[in-house]
Backbone atoms as SQL, in Angstrom:
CREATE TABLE atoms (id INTEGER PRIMARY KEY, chain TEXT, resi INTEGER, resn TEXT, atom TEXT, x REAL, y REAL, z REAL);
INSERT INTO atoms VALUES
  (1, 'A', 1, 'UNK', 'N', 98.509, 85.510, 128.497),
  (2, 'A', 1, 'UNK', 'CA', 99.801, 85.866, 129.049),
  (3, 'A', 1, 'UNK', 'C', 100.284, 87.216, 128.500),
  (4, 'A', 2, 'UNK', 'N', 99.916, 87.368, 127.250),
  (5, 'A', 2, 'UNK', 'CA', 100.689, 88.340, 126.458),
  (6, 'A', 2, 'UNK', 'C', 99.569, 89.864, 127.204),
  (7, 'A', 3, 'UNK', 'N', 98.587, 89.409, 127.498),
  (8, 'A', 3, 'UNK', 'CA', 97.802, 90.967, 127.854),
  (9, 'A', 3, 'UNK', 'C', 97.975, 91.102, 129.405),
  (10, 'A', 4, 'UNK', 'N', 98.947, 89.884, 130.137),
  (11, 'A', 4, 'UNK', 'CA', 99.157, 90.330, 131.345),
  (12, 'A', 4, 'UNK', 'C', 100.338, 91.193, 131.551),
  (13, 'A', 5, 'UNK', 'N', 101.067, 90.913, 130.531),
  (14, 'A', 5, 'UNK', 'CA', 102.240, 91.199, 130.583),
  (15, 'A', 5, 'UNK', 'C', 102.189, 92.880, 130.058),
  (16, 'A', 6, 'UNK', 'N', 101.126, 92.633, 129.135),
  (17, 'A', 6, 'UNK', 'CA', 100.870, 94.631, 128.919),
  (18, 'A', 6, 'UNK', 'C', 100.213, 95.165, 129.009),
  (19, 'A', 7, 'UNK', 'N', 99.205, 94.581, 130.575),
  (20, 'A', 7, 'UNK', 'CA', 98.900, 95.485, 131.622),
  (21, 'A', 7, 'UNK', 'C', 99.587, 95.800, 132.887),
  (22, 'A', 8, 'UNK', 'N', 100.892, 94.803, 132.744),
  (23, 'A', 8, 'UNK', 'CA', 101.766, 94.985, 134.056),
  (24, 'A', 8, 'UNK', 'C', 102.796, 96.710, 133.603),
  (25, 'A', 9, 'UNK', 'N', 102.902, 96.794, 132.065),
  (26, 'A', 9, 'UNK', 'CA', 103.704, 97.535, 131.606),
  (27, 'A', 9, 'UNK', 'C', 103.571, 99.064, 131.602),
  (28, 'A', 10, 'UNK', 'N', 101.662, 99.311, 131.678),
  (29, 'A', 10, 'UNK', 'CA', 100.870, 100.658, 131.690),
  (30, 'A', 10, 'UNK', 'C', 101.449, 101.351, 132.775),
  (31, 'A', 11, 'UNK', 'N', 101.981, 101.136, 134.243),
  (32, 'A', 11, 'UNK', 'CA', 102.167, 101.906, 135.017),
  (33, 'A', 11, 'UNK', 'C', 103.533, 101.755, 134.886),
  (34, 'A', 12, 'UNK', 'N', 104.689, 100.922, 134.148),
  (35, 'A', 12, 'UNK', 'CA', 105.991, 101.013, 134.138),
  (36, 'A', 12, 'UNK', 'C', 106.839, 102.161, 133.395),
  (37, 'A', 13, 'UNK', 'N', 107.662, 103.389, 133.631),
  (38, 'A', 13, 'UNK', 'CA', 108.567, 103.946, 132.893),
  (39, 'A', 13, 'UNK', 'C', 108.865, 103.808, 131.129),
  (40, 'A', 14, 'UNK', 'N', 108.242, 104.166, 130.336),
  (41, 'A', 14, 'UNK', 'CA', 108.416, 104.036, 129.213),
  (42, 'A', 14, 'UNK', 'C', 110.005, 103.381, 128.864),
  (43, 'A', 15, 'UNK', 'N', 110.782, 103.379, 129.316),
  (44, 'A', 15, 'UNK', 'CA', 111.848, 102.785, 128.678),
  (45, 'A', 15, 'UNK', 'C', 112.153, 101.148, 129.463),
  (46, 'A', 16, 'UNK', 'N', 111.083, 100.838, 130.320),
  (47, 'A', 16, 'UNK', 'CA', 111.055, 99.177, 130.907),
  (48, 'A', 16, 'UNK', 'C', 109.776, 98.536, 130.903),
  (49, 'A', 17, 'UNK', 'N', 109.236, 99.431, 129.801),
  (50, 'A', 17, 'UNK', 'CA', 107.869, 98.301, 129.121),
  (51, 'A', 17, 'UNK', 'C', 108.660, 97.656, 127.926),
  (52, 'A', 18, 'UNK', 'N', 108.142, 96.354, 128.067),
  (53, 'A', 18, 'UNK', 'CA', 108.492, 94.941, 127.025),
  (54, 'A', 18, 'UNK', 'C', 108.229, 95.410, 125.609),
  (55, 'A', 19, 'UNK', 'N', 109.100, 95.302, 125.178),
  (56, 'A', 19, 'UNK', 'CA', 109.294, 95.182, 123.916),
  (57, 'A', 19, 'UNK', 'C', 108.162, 94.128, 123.311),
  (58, 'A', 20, 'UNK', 'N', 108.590, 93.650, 121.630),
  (59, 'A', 20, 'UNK', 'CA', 107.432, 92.695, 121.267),
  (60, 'A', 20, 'UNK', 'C', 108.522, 91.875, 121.482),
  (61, 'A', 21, 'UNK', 'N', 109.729, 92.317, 120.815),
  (62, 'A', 21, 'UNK', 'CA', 110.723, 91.117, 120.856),
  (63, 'A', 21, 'UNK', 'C', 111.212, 90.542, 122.630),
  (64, 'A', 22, 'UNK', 'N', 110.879, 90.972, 123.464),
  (65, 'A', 22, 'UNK', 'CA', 111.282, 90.877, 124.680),
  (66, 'A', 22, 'UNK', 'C', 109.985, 89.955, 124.884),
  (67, 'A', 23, 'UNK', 'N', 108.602, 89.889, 125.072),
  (68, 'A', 23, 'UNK', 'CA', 107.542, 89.010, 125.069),
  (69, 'A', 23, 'UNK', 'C', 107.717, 88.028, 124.528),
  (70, 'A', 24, 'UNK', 'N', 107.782, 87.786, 123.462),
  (71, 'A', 24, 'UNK', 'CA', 108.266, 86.785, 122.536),
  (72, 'A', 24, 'UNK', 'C', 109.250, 86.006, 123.186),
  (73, 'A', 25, 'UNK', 'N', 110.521, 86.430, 123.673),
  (74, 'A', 25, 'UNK', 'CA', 111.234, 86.066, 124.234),
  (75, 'A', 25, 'UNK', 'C', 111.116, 85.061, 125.436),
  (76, 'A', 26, 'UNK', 'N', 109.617, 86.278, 126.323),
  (77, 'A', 26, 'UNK', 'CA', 109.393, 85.619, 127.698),
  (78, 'A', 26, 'UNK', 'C', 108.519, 84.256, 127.489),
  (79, 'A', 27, 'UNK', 'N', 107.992, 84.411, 125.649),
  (80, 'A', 27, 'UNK', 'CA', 106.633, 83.394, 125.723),
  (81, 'A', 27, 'UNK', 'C', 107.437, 82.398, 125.524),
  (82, 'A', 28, 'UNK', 'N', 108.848, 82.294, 124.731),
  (83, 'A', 28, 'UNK', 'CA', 109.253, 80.670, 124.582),
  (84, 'A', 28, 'UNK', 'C', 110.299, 80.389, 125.925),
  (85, 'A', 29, 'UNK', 'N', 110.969, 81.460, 126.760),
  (86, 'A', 29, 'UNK', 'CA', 111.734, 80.824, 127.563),
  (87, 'A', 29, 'UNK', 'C', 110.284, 80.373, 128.512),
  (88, 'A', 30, 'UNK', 'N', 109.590, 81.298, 128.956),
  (89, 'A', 30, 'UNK', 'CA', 108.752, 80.893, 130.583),
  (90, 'A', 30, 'UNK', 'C', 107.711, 79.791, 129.918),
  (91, 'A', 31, 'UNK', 'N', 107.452, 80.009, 129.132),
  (92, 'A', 31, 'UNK', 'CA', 106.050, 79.039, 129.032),
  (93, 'A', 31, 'UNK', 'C', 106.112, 78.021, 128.014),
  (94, 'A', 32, 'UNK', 'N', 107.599, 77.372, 127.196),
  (95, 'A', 32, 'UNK', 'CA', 107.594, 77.147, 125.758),
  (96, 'A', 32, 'UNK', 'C', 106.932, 76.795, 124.974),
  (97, 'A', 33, 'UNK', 'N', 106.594, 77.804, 123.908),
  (98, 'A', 33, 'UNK', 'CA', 106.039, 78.142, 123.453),
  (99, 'A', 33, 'UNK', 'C', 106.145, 78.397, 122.217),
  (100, 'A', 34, 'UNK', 'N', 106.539, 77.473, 121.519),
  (101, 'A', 34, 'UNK', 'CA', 107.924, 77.137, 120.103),
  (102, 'A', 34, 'UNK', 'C', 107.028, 76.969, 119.444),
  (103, 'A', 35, 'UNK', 'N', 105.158, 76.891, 118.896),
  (104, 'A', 35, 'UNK', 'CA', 104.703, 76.791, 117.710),
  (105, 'A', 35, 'UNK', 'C', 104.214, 78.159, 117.084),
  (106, 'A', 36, 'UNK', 'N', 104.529, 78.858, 118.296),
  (107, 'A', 36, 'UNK', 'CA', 103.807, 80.519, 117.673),
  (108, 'A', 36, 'UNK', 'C', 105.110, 81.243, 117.146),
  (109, 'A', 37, 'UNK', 'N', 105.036, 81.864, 116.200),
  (110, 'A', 37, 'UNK', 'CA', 105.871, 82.939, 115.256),
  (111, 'A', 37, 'UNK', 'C', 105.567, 83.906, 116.302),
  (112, 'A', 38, 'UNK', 'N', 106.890, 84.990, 116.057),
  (113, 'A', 38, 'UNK', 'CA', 107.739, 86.568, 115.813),
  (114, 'A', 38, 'UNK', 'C', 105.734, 87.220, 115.504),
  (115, 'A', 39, 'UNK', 'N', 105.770, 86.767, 113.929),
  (116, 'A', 39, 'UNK', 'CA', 105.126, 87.698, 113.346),
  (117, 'A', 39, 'UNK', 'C', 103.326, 88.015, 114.468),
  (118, 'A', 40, 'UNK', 'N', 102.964, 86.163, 114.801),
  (119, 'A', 40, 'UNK', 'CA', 101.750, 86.610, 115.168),
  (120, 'A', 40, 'UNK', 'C', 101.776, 87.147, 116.203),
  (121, 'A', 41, 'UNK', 'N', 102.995, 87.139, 117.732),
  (122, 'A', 41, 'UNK', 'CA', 103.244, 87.837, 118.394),
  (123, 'A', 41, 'UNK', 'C', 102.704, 89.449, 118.444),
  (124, 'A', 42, 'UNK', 'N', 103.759, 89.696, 117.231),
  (125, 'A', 42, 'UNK', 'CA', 103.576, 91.093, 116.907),
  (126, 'A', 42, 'UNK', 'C', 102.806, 91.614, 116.259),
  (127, 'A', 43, 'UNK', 'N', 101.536, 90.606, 115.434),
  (128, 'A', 43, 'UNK', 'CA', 100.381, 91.215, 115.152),
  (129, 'A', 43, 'UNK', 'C', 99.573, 91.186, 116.465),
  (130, 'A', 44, 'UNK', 'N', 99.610, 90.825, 117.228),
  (131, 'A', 44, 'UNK', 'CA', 98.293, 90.565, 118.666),
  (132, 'A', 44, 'UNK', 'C', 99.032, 91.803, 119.334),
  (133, 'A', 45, 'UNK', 'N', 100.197, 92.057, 119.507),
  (134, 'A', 45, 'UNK', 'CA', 100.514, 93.021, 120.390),
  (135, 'A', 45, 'UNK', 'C', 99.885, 94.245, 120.168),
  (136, 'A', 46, 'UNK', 'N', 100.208, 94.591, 118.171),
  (137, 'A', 46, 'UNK', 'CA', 99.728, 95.726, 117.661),
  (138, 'A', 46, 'UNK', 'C', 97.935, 96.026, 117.603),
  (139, 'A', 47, 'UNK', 'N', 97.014, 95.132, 117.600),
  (140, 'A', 47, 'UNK', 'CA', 96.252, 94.736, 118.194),
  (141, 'A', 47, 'UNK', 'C', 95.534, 95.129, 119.364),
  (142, 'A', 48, 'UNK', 'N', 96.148, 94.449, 120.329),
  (143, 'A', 48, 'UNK', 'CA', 96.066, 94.607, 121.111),
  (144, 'A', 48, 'UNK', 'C', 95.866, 95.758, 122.655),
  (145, 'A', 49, 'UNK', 'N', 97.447, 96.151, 122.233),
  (146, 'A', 49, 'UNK', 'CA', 97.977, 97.349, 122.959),
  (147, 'A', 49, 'UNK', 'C', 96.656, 98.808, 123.158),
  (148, 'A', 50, 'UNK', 'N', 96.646, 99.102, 121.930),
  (149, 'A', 50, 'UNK', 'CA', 95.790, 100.221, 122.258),
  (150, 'A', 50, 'UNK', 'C', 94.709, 99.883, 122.740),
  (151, 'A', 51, 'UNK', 'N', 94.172, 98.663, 123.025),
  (152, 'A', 51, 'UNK', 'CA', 92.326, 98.599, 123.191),
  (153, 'A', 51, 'UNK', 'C', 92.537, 98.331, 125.057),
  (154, 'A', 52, 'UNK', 'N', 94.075, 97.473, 124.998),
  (155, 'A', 52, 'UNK', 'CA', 94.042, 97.710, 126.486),
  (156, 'A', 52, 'UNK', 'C', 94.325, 98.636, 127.688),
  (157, 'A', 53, 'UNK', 'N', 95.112, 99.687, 126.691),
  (158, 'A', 53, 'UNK', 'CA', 95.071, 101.263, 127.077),
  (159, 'A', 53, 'UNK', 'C', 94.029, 101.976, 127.380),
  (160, 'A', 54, 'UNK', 'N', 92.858, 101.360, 126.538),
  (161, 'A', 54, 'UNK', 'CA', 91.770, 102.519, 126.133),
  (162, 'A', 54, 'UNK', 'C', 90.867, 101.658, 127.787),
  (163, 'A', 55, 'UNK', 'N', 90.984, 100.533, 127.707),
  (164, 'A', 55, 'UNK', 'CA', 90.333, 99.594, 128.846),
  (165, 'A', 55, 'UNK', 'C', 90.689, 100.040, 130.315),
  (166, 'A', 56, 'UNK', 'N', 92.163, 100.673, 130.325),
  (167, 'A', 56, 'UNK', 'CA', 92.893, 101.082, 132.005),
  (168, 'A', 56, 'UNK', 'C', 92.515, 102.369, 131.477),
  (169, 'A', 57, 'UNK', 'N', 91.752, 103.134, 130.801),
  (170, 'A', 57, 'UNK', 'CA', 91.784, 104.581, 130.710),
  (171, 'A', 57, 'UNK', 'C', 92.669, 105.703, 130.584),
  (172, 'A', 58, 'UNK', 'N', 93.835, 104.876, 129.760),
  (173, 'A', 58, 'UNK', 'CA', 95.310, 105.479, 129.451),
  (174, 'A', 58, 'UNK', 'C', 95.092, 106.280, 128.494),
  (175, 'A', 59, 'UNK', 'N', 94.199, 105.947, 127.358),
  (176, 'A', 59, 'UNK', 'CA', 94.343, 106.217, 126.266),
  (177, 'A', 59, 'UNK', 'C', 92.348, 106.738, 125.768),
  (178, 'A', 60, 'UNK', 'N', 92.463, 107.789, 124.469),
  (179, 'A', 60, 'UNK', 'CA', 91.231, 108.005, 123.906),
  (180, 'A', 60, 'UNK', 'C', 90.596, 106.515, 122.960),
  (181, 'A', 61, 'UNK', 'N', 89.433, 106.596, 123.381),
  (182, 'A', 61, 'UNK', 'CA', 88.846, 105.596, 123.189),
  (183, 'A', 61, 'UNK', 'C', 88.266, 105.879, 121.577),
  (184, 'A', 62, 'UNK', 'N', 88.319, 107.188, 120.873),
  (185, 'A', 62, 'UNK', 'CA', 88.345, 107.411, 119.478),
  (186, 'A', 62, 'UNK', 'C', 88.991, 108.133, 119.663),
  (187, 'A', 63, 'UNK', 'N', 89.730, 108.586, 118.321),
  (188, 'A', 63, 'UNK', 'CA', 90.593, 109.648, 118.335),
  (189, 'A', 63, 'UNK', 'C', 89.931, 110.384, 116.780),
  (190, 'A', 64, 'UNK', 'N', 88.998, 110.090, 116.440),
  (191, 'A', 64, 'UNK', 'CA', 88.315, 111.073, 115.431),
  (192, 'A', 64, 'UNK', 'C', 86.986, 111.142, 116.004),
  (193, 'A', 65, 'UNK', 'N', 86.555, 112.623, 115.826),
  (194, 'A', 65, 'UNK', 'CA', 85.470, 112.839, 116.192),
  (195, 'A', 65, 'UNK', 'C', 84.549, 113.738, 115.107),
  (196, 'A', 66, 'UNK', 'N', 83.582, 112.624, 114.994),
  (197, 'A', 66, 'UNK', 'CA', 82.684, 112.843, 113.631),
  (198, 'A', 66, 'UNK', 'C', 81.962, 114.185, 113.821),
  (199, 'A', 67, 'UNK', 'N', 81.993, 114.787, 112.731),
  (200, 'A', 67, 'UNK', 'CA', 80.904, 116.577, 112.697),
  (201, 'A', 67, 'UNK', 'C', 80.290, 116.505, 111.299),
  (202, 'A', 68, 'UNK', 'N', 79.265, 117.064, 111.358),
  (203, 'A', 68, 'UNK', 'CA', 78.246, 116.967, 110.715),
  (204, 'A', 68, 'UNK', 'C', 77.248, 118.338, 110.935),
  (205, 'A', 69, 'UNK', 'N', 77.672, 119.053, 109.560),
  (206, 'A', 69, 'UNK', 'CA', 76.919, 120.175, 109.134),
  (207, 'A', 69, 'UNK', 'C', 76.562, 120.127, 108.120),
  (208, 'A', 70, 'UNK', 'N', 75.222, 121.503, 107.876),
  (209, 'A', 70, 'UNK', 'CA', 74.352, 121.458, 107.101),
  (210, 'A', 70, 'UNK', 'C', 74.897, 122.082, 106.702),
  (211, 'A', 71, 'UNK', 'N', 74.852, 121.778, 104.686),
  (212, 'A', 71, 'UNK', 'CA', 75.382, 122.682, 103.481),
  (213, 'A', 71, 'UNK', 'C', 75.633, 124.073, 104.146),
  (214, 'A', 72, 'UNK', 'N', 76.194, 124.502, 103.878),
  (215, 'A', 72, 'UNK', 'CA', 76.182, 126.606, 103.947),
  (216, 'A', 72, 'UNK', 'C', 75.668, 126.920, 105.003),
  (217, 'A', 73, 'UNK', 'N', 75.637, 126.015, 106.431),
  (218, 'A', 73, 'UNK', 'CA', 75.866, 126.774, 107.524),
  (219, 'A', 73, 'UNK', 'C', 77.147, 127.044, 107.985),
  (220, 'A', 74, 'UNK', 'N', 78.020, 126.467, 107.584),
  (221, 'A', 74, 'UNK', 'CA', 79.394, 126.954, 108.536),
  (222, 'A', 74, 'UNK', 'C', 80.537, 126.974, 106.931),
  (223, 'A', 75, 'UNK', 'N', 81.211, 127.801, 107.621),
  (224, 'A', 75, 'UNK', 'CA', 82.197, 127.930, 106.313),
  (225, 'A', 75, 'UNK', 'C', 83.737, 127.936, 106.835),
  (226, 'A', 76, 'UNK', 'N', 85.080, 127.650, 106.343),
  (227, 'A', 76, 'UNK', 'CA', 86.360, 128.198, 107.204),
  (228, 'A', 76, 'UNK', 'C', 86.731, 128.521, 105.603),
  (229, 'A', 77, 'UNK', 'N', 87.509, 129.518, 106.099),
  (230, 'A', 77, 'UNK', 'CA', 88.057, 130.774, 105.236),
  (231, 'A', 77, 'UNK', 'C', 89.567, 131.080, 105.850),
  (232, 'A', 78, 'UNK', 'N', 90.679, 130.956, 104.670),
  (233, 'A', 78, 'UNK', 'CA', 91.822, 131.713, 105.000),
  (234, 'A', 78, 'UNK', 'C', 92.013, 132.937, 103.811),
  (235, 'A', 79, 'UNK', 'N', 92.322, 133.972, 104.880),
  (236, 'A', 79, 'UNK', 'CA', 92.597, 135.178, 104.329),
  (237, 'A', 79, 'UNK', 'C', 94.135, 135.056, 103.669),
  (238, 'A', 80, 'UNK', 'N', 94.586, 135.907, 102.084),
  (239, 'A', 80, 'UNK', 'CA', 95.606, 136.108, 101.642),
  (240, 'A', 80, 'UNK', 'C', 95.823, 136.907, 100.747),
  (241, 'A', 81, 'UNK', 'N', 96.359, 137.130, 99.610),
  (242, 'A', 81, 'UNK', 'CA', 96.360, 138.067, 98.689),
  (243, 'A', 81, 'UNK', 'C', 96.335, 136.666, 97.148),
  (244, 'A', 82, 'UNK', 'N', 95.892, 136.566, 96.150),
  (245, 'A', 82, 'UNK', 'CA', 95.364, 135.965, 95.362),
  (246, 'A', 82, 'UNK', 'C', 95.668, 137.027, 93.820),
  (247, 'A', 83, 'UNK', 'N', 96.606, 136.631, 92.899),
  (248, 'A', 83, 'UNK', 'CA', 96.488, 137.114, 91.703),
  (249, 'A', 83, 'UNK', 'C', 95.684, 135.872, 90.565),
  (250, 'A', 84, 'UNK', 'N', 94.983, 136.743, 90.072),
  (251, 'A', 84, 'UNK', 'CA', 93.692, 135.871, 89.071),
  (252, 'A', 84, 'UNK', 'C', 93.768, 136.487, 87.552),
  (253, 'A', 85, 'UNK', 'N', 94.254, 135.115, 87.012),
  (254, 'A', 85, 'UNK', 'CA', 94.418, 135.930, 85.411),
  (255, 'A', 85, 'UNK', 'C', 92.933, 135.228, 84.859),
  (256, 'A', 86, 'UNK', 'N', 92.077, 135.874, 84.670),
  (257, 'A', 86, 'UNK', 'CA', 90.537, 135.619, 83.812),
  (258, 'A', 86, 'UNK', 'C', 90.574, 135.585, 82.658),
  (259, 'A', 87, 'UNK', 'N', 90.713, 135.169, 81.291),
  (260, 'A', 87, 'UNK', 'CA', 90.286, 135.299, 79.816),
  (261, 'A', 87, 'UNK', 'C', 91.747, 136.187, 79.784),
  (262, 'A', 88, 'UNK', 'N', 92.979, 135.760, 79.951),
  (263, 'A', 88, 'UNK', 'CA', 93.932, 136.152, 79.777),
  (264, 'A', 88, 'UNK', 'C', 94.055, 138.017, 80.069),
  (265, 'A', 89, 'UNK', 'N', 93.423, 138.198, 81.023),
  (266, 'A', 89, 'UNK', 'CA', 93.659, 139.600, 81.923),
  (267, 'A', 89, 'UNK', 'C', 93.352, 139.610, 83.196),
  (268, 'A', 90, 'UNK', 'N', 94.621, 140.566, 83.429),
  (269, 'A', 90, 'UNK', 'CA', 94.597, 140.649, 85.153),
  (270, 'A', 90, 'UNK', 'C', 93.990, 142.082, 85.546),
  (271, 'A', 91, 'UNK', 'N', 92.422, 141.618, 86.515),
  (272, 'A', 91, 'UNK', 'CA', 91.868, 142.727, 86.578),
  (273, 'A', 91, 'UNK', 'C', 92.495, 143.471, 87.918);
């Protein structure tokens, strides 16, 4: 119920997609549903939500993307001005 309800929400206006507390709401009035907690609600939602985004193609399916270089082929460098005191003198 809870992943119908937030796939009905993907094409709705960001400010009339369901809340967790609004689900919760719908799970004990429509269906009662009085042995499940607030909390596990809102762990399945958090859960949930993004994988069914990533499923309607709403959303990136990783959002880190692994790189992999060899020692001392690539370098990044910021340019600045740098004062360096060595053996207590500034050359």
């Amino acid at each position: 119920m809870i992943d119908e309800i937030l796939r009905a929400g993907l094409d709705a206006p960001r400010k009339q997609r369901h809340t967790v507390k609004r689900i919760f709401a719908r799970l004990s009035d429509e269906h009662t549903m009085i042995d499940v907690s607030y909390q596990v609600v809102r762990a399945y939602v958090a859960a949930r939500k993004p994988e069914i985004r990533t499923e309607a193609g709403h959303g990136p399916a990783e959002v880190f993307v692994p790189q992999s270089h060899r020692p001392g082929m690539e370098a990044e460098a910021d340019f600045g001005e740098v004062a360096i005191r060595l053996r207590g003198t500034t050359p």
